[in-house]
Structures are given as C-alpha cells and as structure tokens.
N, C-alpha and C positions, 0 to 999 in steps of 0.2 A: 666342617668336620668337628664332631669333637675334639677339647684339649683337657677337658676335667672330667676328674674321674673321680668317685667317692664312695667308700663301703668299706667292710670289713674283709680285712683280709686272710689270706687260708696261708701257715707257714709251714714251710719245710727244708729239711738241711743241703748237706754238700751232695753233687752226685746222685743226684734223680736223674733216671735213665727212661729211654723210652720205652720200656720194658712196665717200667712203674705207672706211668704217664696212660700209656694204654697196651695193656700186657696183648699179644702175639692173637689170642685166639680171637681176638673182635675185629682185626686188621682183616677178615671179608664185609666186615660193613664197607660198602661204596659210599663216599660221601658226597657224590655228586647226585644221587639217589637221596630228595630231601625227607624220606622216612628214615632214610637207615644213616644220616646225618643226624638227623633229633636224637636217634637210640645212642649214635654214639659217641657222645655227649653225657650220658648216662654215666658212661662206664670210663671218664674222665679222673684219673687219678686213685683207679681200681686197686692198682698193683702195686698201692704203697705196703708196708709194712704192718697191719694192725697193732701189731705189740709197739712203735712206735708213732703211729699216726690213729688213735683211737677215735678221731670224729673225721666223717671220712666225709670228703670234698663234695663228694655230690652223695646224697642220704639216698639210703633205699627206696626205691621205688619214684626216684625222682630223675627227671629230663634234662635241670638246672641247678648249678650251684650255688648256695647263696653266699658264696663270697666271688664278685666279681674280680679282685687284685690276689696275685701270688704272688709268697715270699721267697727267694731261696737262697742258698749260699752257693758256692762255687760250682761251676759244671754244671750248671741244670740244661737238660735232655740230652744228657752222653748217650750215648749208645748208636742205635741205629740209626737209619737216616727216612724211618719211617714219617710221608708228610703227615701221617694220622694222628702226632700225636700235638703238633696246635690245632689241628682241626678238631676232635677231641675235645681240647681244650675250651676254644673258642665256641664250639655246638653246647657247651656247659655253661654259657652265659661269660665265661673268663673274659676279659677286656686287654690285660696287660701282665706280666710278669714281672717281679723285682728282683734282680739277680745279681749275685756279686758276679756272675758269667757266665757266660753260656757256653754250648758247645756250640762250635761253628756252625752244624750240618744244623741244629735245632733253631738257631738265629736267621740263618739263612730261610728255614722252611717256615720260618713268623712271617717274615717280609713276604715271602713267593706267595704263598696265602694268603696274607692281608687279614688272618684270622684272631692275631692277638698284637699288640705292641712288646715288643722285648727290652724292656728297658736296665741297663746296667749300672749299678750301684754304684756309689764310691765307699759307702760304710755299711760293714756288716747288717742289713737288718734284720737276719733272722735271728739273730741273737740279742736285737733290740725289742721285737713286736712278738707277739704269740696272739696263732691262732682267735679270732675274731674281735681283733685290735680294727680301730676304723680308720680309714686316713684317706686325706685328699691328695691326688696324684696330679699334675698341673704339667702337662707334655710341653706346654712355649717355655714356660721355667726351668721347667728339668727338674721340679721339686717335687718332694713326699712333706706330707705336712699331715703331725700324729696328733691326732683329735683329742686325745686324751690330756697329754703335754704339751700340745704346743709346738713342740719342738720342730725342724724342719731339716732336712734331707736332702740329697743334691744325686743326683745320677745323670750320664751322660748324654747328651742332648742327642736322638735319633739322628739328626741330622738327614741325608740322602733317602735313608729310607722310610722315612715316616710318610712322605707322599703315598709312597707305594703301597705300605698299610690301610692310611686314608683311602686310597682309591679301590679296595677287597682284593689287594694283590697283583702279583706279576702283570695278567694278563689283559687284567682292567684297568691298571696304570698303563700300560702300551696302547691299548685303546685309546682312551682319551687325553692322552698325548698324542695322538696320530701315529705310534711307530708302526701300528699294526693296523690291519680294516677294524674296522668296525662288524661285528656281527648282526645278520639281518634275519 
C-alpha cells in the first residue's frame, strides 16, 4: 500500500461540517453507482464559504481536485454523520486529511470507507501552510514534510486503523482478514 504522499495542499479553518464537505441536496448521488460516484466528487468541498474560500477545491467543470492533501483546524466534518462526505471527498481524488481533529462520526466514516486517511495533527497547520503549499505526507512516520522549508511536522500515528483504510474500508478489511466470506 501506499505510505507517501506528495502535492499541494487545499487549506481550510475550524469547523467544516458536512454541510460544507458536500451540502444536503447531492446526498441522492448513490455512490455505489460508479457514475454517480465520479459526479460526486465534483461537488466535494461545494459548500464552503466563497467570500472565504475563493479558489474552490475542485474547479468548475471538473471530476478531480488538484490538491490531493487537506488542511484543517479543529472539528473537521462536524455535523452530520453523513458517509458522503469522505466519499466525496475521496471521488475528488482527496488521499488524506490534516486535521488538528476531527469529529468522531467523520473519523469513523474515513476508516469505514477506506476512502481517505484522517490524519491528526499535533501543530496547527492551517495556520502554518496556505492553500497550494506542497508537502510530503510519509504515513510509517507520521510526518508532513513542507517543500518549501524544509521544515517537518509530526501527526499521530493511524495506528489500528490504517490497515482498514489500506484494505478500501470496513468490509474489505473483514474480507481479507477472513471475519467475513468472501464475496463471489
């Protein structure tokens, strides 16, 4: 599996909800339905704010974002406990999140999907990086390492659920661990 990861990153503050993440009225995209997975991915990170978020995550008219890493500050994906919105995320080309925390319900629905890694900070960095800052992400380390400076960054090792990630979530980690059959 992957453990590095390198591009520019997309930042954002405290308290992105999944409101912002992927607002209410695209939640009938089915994403097990792989058209209406590609679309909605599109509309990943729609529902931010324009008057504070002026270059928007995934550009009009586009399927992918070209920032595979997000920044964020405390709480990111408060709100609902909708799983749409790492899927979302992860349909937008997203790989990982850099969060000084997460909400539980949104941390949880990373691993169950296996659609983004959620990784949690120890130092502020959205208040160190901005928006299309490039930096290498190293998952055995636990490190952010900022291309620009040098400088390097520690966030808290996945631990337990990084397998489950690696494997595309809950039910393909149960798979191939044997807890569950195998589908034929």
């Amino acid at each position: 599996m992957q453990s590095v990861f390198t591009g520019p990153v997309y930042v954002v503050r405290d308290n992105i909800d999944t409101d912002q993440i992927i607002p209410a009225q695209y939640l009938n995209l089915v994403p097990t339905i792989e058209e209406e997975y590609v679309k909605l991915g599109s509309y990943a990170l729609c529902g931010l704010p324009e008057s504070l978020y002026s270059t928007r995550y995934v550009k009009e008219g586009q399927l992918d974002s070209e920032y595979p890493i997000v920044v964020a500050g405390r709480n990111f994906g408060c709100g609902s406990s909708r799983e749409h919105a790492p899927i979302a995320m992860g349909s937008a080309a997203c790989e990982l999140v850099l969060a000084e925390s997460f909400a539980r319900i949104f941390f949880r629905n990373c691993v169950a999907t296996g659609e983004l890694y959620p990784c949690e900070c120890k130092d502020r960095l959205c208040d160190i990086l901005k928006t299309g800052d490039v930096v290498t992400v190293d998952l055995d380390a636990a490190t952010v390492k900022v291309k620009e400076t040098g400088k390097v960054y520690s966030f808290k090792a996945l631990g337990d659920v990084r397998p489950v990630v690696d494997a595309g979530g809950l039910f393909n980690f149960a798979r191939k661990s044997g807890m569950i059959a195998a589908q034929s």
